[in-house]
MARBATOR-422581 format. One record per residue: residue in three letters; y, z, x of N, C-alpha, C, CB in turn. Coordinates in steps of 0.2 Angstrom, whole numbers, padded with zeros to 4 digits, always signed. Atoms other than C-alpha are relative to their C-alpha. Glycine has a CB too. Layout:
N
ALAYZXYZXYZXYZX;...
***
This chain:
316
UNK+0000+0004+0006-0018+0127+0258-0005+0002-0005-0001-0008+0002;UNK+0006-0003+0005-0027+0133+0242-0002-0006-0002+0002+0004-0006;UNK+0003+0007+0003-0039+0121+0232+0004-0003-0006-0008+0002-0004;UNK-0004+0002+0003-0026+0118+0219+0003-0007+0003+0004+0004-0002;UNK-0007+0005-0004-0014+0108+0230-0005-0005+0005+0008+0006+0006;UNK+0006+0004-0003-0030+0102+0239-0001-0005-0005-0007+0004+0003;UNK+0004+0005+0006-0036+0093+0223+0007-0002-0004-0005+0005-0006;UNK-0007+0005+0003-0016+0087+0217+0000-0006+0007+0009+0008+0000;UNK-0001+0004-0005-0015+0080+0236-0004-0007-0002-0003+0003+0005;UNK+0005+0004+0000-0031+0071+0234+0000-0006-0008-0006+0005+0002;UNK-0001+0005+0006-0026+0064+0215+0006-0005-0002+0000+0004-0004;UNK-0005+0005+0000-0010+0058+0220+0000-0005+0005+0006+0002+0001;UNK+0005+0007-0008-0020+0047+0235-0002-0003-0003-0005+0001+0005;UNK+0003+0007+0004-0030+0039+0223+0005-0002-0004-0007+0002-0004;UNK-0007+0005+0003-0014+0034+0214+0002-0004+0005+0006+0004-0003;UNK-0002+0002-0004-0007+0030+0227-0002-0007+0003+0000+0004+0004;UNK+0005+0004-0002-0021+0019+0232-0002-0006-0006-0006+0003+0002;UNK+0000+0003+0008-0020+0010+0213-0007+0001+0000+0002-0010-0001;UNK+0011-0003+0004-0041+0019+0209+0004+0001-0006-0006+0010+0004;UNK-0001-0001+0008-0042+0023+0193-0003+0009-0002-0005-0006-0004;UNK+0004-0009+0003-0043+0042+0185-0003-0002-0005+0006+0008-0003;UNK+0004+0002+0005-0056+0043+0175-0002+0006-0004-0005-0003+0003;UNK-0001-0007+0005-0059+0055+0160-0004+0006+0003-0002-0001-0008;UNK+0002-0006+0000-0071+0066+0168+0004+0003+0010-0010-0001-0002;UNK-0004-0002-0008-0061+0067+0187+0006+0004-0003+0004-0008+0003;UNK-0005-0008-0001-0049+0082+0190+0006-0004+0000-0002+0006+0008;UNK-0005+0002+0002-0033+0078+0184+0007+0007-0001-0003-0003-0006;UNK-0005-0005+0002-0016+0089+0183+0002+0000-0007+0007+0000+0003;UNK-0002-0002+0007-0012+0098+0167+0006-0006-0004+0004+0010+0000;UNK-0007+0003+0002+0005+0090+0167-0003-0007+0000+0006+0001+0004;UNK+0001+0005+0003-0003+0074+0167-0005-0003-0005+0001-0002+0002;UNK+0006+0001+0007-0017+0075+0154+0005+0001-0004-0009+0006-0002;UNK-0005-0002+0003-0002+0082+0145+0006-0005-0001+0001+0005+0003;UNK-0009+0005-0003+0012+0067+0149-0007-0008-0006+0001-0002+0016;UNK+0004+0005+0004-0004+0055+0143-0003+0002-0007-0006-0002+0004;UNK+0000-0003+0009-0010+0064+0126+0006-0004-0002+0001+0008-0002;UNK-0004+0002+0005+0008+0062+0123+0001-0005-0001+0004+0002-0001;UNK-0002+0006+0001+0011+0045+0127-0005-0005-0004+0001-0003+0006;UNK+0005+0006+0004-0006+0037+0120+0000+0002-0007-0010+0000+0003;UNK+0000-0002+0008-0004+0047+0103+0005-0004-0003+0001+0007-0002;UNK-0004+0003+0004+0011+0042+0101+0000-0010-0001+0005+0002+0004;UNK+0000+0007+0000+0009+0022+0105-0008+0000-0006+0000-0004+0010;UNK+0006+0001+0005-0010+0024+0093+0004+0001-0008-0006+0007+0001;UNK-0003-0001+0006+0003+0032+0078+0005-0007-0001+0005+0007-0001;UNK-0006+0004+0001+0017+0018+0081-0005-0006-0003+0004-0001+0008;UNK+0005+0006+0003+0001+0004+0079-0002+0002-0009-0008+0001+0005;UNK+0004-0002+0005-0006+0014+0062+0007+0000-0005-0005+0007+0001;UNK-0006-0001+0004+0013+0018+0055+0003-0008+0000+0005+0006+0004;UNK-0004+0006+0001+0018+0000+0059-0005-0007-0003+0004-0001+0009;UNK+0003+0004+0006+0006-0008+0047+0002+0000-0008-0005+0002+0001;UNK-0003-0002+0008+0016-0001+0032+0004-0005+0000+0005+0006-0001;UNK-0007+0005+0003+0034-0012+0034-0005-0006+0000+0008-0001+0006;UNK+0003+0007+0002+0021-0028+0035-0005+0000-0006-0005-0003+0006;UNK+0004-0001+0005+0008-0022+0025+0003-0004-0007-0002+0007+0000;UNK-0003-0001+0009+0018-0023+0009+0004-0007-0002+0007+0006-0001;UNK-0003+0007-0001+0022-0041+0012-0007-0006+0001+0005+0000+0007;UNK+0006+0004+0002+0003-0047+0013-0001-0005-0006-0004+0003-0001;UNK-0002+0005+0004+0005-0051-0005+0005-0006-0002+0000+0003-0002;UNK-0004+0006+0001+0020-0061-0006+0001-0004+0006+0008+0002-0002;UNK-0001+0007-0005+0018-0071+0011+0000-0010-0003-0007+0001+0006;UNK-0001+0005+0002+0023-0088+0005-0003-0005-0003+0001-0001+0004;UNK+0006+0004+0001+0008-0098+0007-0008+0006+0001+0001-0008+0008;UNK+0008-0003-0001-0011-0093+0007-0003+0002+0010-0005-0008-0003;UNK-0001+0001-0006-0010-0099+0026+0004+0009+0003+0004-0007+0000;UNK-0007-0007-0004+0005-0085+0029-0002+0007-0003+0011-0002-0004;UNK+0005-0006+0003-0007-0071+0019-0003+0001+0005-0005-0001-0006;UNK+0005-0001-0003-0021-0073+0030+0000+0004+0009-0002-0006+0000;UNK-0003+0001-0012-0012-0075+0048+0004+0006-0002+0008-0010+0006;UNK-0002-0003+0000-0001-0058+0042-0005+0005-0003+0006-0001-0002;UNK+0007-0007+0000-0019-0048+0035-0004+0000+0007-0009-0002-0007;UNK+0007-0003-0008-0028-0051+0053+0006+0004+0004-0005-0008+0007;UNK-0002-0004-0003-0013-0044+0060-0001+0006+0000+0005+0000-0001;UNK-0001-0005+0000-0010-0030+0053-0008+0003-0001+0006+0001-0004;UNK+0005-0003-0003-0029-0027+0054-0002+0002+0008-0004-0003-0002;UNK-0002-0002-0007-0027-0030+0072+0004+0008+0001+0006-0007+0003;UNK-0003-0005+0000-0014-0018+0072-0005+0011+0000+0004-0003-0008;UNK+0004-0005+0002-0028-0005+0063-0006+0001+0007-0004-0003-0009;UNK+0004+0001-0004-0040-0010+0078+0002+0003+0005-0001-0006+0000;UNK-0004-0001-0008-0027-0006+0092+0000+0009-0001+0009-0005+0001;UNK-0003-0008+0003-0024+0012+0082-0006+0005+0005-0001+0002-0011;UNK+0005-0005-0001-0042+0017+0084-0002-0002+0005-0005+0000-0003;UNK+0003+0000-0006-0045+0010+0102+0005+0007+0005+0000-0008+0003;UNK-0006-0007-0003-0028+0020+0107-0001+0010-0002+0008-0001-0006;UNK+0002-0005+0004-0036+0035+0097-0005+0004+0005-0003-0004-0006;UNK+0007-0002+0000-0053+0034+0104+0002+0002+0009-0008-0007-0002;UNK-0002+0000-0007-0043+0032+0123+0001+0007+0001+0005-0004+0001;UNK-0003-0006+0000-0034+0049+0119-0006+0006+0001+0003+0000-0005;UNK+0005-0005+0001-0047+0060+0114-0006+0001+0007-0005-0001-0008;UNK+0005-0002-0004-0057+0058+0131+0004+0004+0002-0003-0003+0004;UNK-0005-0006-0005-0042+0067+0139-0003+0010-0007+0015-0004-0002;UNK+0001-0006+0003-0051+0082+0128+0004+0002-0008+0003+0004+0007;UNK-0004+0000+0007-0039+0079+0110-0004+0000-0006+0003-0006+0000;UNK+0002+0002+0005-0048+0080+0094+0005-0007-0003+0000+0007-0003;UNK-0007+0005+0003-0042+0064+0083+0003+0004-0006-0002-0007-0003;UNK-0003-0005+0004-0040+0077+0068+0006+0004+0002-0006+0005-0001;UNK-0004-0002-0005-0029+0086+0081+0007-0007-0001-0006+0001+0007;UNK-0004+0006+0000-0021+0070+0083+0005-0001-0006-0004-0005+0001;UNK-0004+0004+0005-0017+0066+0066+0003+0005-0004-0004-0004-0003;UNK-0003-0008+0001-0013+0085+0061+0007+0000+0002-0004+0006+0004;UNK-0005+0002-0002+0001+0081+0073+0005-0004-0002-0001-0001+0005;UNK-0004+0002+0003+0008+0066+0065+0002+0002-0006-0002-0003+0000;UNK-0003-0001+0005+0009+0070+0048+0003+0007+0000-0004-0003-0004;UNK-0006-0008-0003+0016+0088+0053+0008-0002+0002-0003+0005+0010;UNK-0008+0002+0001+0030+0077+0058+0002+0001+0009+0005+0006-0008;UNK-0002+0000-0007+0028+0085+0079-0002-0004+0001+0000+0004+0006;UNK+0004+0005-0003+0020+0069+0085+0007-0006-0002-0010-0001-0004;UNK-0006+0005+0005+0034+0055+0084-0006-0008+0002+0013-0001+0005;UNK+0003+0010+0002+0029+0034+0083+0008-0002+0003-0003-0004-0013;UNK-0006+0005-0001+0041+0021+0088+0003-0001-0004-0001-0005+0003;UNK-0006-0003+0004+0059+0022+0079+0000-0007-0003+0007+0003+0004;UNK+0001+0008+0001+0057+0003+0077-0003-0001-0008-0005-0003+0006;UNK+0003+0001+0007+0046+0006+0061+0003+0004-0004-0006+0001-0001;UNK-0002-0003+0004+0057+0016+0053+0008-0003-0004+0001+0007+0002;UNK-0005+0006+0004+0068+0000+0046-0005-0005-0004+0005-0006+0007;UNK+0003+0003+0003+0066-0009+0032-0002-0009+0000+0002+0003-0006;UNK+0000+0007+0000+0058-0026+0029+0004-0004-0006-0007-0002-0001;UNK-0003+0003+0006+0069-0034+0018-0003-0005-0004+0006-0002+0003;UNK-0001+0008+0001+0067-0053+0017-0010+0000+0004+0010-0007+0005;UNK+0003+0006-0003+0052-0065+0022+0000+0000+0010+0005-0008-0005;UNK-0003+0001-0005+0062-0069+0037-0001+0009+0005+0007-0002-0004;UNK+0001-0003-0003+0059-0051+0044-0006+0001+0003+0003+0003-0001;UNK+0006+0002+0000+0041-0053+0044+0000-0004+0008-0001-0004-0008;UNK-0001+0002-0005+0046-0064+0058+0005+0001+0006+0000-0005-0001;UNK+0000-0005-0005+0056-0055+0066-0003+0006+0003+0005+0001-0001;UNK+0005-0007-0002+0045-0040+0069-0004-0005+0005-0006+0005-0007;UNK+0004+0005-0006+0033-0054+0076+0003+0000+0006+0000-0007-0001;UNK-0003+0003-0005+0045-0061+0087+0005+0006+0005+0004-0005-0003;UNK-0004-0003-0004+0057-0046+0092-0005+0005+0003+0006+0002-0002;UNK+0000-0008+0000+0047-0029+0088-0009-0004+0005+0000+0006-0010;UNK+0007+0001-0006+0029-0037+0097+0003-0004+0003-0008-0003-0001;UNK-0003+0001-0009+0038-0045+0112+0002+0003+0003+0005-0004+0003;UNK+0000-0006-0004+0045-0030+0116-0004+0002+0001+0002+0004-0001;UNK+0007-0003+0000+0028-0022+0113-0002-0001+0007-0007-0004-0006;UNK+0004+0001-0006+0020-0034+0125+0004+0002+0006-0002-0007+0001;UNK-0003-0003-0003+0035-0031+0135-0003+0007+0003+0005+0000-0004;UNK+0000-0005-0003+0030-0014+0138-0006+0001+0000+0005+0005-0002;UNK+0006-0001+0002+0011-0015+0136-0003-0003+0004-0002-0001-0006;UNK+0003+0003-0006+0006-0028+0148+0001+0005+0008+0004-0008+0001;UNK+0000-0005-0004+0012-0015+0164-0004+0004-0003+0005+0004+0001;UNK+0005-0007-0001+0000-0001+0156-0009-0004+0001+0001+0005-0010;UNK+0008+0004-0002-0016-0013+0159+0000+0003+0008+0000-0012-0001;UNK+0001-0005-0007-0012-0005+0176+0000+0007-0002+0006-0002+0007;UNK-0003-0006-0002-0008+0010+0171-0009+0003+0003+0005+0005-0007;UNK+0004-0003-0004-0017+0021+0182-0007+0005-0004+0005+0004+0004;UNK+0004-0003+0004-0028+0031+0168-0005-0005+0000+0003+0003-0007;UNK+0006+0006+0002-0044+0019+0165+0001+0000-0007-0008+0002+0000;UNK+0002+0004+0010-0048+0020+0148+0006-0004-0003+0000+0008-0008;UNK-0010+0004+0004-0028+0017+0142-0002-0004+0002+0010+0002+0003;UNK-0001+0006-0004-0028+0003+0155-0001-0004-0004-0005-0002+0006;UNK+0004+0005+0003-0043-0005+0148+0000-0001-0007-0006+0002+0002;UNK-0002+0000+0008-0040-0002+0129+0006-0005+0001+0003+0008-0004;UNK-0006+0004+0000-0024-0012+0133-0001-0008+0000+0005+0003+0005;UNK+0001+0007-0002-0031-0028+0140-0002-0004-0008-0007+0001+0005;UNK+0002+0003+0006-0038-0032+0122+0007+0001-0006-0008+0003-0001;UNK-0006-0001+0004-0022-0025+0113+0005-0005+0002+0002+0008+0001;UNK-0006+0006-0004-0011-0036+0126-0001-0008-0004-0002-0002+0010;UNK+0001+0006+0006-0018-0052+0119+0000+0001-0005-0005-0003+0000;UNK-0001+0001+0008-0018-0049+0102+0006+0000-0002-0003+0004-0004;UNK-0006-0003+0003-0001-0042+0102+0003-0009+0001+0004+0008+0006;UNK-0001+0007+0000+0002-0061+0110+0001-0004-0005-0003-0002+0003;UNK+0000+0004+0007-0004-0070+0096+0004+0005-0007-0010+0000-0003;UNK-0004-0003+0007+0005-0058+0084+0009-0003+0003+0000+0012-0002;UNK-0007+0002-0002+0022-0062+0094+0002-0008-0002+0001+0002+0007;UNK-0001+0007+0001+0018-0082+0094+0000+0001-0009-0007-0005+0004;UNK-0002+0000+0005+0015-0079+0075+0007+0001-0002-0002+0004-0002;UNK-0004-0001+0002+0032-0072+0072+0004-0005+0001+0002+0004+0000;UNK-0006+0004-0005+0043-0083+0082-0003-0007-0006-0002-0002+0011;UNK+0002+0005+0006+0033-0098+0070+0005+0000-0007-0008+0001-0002;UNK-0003-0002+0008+0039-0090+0054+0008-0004+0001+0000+0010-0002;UNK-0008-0001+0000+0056-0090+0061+0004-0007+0003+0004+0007+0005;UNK-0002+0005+0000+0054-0107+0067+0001-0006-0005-0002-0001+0004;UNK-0001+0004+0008+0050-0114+0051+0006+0001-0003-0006+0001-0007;UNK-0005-0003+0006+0063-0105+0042+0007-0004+0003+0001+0010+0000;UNK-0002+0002-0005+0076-0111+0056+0000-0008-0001-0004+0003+0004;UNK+0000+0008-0001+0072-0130+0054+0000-0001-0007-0006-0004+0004;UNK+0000+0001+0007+0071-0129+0035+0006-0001-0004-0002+0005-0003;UNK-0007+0003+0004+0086-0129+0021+0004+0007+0006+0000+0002-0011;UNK-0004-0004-0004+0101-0119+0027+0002+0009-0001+0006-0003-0001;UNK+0001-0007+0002+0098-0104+0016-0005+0003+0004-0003+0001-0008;UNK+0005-0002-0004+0083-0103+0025+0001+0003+0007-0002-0005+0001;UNK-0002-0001-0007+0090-0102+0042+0006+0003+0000+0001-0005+0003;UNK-0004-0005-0001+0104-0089+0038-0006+0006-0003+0007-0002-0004;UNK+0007-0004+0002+0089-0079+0029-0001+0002+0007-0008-0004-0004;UNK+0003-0001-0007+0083-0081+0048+0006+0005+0004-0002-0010+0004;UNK-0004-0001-0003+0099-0077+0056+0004+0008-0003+0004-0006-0001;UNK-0003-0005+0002+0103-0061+0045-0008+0004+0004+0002-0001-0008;UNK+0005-0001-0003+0085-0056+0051+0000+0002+0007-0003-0004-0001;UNK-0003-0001-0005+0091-0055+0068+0005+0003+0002+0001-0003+0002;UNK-0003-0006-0002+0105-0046+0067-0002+0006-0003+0004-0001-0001;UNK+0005-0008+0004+0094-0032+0057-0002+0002+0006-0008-0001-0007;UNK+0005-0003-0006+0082-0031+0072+0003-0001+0007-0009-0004+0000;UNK+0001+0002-0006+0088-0037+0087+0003+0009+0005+0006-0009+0001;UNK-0002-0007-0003+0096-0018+0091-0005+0003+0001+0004+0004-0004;UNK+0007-0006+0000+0082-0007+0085-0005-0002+0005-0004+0001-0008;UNK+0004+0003-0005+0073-0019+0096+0002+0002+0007+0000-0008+0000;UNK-0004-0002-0009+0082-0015+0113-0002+0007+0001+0010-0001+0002;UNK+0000-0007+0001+0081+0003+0107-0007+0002+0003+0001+0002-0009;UNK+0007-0004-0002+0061+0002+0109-0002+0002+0007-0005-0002-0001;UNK+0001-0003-0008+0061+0004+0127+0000+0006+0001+0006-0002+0005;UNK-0003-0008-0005+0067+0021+0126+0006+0001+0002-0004+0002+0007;UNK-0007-0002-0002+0082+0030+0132+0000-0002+0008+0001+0009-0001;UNK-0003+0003-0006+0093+0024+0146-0003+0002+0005+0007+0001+0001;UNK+0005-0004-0006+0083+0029+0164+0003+0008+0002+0000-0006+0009;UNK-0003-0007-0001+0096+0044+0166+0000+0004-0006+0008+0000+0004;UNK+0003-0004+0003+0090+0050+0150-0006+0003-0001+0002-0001-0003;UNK+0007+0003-0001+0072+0045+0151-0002+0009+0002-0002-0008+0007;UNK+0003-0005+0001+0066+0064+0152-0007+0001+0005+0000+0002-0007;UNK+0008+0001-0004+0047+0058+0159-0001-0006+0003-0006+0000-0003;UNK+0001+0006-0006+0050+0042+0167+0001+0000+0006+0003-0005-0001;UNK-0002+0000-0005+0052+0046+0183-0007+0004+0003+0007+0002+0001;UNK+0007-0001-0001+0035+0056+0183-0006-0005+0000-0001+0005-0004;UNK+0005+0006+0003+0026+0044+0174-0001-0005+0006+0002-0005-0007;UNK+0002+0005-0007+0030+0031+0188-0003+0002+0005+0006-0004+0003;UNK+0007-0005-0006+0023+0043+0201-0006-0001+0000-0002+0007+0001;UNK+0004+0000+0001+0009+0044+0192-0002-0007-0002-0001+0005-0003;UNK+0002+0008+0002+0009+0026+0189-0003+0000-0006-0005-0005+0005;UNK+0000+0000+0009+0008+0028+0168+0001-0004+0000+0003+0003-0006;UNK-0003+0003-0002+0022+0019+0172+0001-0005+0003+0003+0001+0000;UNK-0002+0004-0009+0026+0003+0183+0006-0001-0001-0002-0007+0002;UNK-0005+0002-0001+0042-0002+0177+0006+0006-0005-0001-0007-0002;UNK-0003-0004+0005+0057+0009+0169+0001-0003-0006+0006+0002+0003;UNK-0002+0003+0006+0064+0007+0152+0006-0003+0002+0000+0006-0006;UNK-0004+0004+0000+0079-0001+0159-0003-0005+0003+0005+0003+0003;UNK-0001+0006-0003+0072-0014+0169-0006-0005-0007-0003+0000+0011;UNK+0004+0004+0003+0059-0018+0155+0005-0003-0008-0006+0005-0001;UNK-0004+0002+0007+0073-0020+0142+0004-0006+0003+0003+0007-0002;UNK-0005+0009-0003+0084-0034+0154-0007-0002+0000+0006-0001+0011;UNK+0005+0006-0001+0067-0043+0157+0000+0000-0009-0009+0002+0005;UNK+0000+0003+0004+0065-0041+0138+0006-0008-0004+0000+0006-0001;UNK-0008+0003+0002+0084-0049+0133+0000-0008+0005+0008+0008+0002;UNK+0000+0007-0004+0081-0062+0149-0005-0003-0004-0002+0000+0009;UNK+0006+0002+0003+0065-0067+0140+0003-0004-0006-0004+0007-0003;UNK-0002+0002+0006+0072-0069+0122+0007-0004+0001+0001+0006-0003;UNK-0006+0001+0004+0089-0072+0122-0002-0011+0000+0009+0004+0006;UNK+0001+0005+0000+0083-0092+0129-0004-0004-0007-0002+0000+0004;UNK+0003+0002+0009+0072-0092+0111+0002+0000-0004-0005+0002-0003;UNK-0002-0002+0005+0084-0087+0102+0003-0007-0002+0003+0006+0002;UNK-0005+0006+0000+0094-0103+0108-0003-0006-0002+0002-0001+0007;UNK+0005+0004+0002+0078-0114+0104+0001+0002-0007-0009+0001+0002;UNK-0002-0001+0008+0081-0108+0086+0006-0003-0003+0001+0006-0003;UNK-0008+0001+0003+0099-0109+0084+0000+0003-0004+0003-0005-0002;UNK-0005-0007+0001+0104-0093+0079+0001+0004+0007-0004+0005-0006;UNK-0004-0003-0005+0115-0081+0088-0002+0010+0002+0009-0001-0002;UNK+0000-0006+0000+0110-0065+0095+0008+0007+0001-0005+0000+0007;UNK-0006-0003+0005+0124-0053+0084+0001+0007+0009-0004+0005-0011;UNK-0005-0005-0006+0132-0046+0104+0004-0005+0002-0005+0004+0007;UNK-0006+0004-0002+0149-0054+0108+0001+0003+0008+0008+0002-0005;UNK-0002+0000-0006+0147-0045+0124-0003-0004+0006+0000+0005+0002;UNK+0002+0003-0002+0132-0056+0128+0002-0006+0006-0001+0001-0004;UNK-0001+0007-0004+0134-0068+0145-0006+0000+0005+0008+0000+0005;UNK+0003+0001-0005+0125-0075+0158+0001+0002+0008+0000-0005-0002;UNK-0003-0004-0007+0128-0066+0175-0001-0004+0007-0004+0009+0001;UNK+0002+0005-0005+0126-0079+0190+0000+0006+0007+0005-0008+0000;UNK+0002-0005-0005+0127-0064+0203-0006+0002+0001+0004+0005-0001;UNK+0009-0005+0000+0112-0054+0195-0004-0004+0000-0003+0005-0007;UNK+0006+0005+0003+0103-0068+0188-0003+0002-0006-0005+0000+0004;UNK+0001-0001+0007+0103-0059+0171+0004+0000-0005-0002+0005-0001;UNK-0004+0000+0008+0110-0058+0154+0003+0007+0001-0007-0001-0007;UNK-0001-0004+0000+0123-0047+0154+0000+0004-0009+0005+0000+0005;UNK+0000-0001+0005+0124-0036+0137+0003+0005-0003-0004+0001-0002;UNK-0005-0004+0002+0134-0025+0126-0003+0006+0001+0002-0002-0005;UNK+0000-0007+0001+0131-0005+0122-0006+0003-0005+0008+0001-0003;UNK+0004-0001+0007+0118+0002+0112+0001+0004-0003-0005+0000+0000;UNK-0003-0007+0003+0122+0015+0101-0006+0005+0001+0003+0000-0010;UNK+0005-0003-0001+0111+0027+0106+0001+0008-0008+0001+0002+0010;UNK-0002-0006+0005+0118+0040+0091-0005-0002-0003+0007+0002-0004;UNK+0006+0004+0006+0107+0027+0078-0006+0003+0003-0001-0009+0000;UNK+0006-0001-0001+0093+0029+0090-0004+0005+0001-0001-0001+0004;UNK+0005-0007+0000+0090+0048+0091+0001+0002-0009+0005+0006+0007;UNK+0001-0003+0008+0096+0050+0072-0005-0003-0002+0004-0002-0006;UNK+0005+0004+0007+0081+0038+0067-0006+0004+0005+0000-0011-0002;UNK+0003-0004-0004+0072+0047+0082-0002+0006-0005+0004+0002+0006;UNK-0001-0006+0003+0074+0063+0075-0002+0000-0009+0008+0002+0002;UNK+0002+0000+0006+0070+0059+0057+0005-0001-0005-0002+0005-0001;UNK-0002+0000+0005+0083+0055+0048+0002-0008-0002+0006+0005+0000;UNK-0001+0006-0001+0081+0035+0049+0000-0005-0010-0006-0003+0007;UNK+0000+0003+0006+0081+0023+0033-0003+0001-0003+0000-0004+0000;UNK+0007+0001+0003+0062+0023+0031-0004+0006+0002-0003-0006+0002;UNK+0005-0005-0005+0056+0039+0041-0003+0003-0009+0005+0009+0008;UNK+0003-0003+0005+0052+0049+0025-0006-0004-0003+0004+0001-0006;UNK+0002+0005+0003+0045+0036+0016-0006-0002+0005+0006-0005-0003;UNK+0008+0000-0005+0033+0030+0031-0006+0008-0001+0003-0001+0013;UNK+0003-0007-0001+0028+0049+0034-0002+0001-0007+0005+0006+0004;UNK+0003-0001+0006+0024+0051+0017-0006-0007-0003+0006+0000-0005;UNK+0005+0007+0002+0013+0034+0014-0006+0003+0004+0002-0010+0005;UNK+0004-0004-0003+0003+0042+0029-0002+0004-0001+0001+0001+0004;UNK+0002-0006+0002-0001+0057+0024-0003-0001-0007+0004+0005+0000;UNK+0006+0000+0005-0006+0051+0006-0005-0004+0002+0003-0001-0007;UNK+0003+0002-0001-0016+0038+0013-0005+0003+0005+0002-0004+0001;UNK+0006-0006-0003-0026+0052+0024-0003+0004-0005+0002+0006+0005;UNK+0002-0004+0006-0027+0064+0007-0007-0006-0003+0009+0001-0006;UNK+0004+0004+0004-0034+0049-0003-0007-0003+0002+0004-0006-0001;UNK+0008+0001-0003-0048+0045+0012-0002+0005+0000+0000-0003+0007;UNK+0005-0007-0001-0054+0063+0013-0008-0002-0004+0004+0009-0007;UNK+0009+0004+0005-0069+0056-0001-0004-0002+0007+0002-0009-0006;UNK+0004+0004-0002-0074+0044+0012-0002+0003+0006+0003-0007+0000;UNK+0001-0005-0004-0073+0057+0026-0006+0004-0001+0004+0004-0001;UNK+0005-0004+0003-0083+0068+0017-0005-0004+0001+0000+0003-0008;UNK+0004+0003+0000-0095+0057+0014-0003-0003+0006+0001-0004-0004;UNK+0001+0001-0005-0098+0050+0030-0004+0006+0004+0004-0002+0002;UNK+0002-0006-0004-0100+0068+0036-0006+0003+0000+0004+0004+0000;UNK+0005-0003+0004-0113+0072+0023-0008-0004+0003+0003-0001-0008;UNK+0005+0004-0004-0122+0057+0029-0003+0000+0007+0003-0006+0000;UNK+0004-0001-0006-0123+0061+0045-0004+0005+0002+0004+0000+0004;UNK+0003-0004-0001-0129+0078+0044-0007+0000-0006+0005+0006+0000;UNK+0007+0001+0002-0144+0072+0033-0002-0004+0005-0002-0002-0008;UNK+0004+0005-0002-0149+0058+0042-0001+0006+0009+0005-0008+0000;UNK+0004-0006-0007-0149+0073+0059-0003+0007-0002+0006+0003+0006;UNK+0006-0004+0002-0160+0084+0047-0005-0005-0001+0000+0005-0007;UNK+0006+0006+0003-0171+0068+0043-0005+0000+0007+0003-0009-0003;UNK+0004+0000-0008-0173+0066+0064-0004+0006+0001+0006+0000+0006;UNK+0002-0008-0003-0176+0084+0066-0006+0001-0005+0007+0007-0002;UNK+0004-0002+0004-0188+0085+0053-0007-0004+0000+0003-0001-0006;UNK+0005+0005-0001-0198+0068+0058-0003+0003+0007+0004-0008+0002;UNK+0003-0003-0009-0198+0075+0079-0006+0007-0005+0010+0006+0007;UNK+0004-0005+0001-0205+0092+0071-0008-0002-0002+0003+0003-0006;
***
């Protein structure tokens, strides 16, 4: 037995054992490699999906509905750079990182590449696009990496309070006039797909879910996280009164779940792949909003390397 397969043995034991890898512990290429890609990507999906809200800070309703949609999407900004700062122990520059996105190989979740129409969607992103979130973000509080884990614990709650946010919006709107509550009801059928979609591809496409769960990245697939999603929701949906836009929707008394219809998976890899409503238009906000911070870059950098000639010059 060589020392390679001696030190894979012994790193799929402490998995095995729910320990925790930790950044400076001996790790397989493939999976410092499997985690880059997954923590970059979920840090861009947080920094890219402050755009479709962002632009709705101003016109939120009331003063109230300003405030509670600016701490989000600062939250949002908050979760970028803990996902960020998680990454780069695996050995990542963030420059590196962000070189990747706006290059356009790094992708984000497809989910932000639809537009915010109305008011009304504003609460749906709350409600559909962070329940999914938590959906798929409370399992990585285990995942087996530390740092991710632990970066999540504080992302998980917040993502909570942003989901109870949305679901509010859409309950006011909902119990209001009737324009209101079809406003709400058109809102739902916009997202409620692209929502299912974020899970990811079906488990016999899923390409790295079946590693990930070995290595426990994963606990659950993207199929079973997407019925717990739809068991979840479809009951809030019924608290509102509006209809989730699937006729194949039932209740299954064999499984004990909600059965559902088909998802077009063609939509999900065109908007995957780039060619979705809003991809340009996100990927371009981003990259001039890096351009336009270079100043403040600079500046920082300049600051730092006087203030460690000022040290160096005090010690001397």
């Amino acid at each position: 037995m060589n020392n390679i397969t001696s030190l894979e043995l012994n790193f799929q034991s402490a998995i095995d054992k729910d320990e925790k890898i930790e950044a400076r512990d001996w790790m397989p290429d493939a999976y410092r490699k499997t985690l880059i890609r997954q923590i970059s990507q979920h840090a861009h999906s947080e920094i890219v999906g402050m755009l479709p809200e962002g632009n709705w800070i101003t016109r939120a309703p009331s003063l109230r509905r300003k405030l509670a949609l600016l701490a989000k999407v600062q939250d949002e900004a908050g979760h970028g750079l803990y996902l960020y700062s998680a990454a780069e122990t695996l050995g990542i520059s963030r420059d590196e990182l962000l070189d990747q996105l706006h290059s356009g190989k790094a992708k984000y979740s497809s989910i932000f590449n639809y537009p915010t129409l109305t008011w009304a969607d504003i609460g749906a992103v709350g409600w559909l696009v962070d329940g999914a979130a938590i959906m798929n973000q409370v399992p990585l509080c285990r995942c087996s990496y530390g740092p991710y884990a632990r970066a999540m614990v504080r992302v998980c709650k917040e993502e909570s309070f942003h989901q109870r946010q949305g679901y509010e919006i859409l309950l006011t709107l909902c119990n209001g006039t009737p324009e209101q509550k079809e406003m709400a009801q058109d809102a739902l059928n916009r997202w409620w797909w692209p929502s299912l979609m974020m899970f990811g591809p079906s488990d016999g496409d899923s390409p790295h879910s079946a590693q990930s769960m070995t290595w426990k990245i994963k606990r659950f697939s993207n199929d079973e996280l997407r019925q717990r999603f739809v068991d979840m929701t479809i009951p809030q949906a019924e608290i509102l009164g509006i209809t989730v836009p699937d006729p194949l929707l039932k209740w299954n008394d064999k499984t004990g779940h909600y059965d559902f219809g088909t998802i077009n998976w063609d939509d999900f890899w065109n908007v995957v792949n780039g060619n979705g409503p809003c991809n340009k238009e996100r990927l371009a906000a981003r990259v001039k909003a890096h351009e336009n911070g270079s100043w403040v870059r600079e500046a920082a950098t300049a600051y730092a390397e006087k203030h460690k000639n000022q040290v160096k010059v005090s010690v001397a």
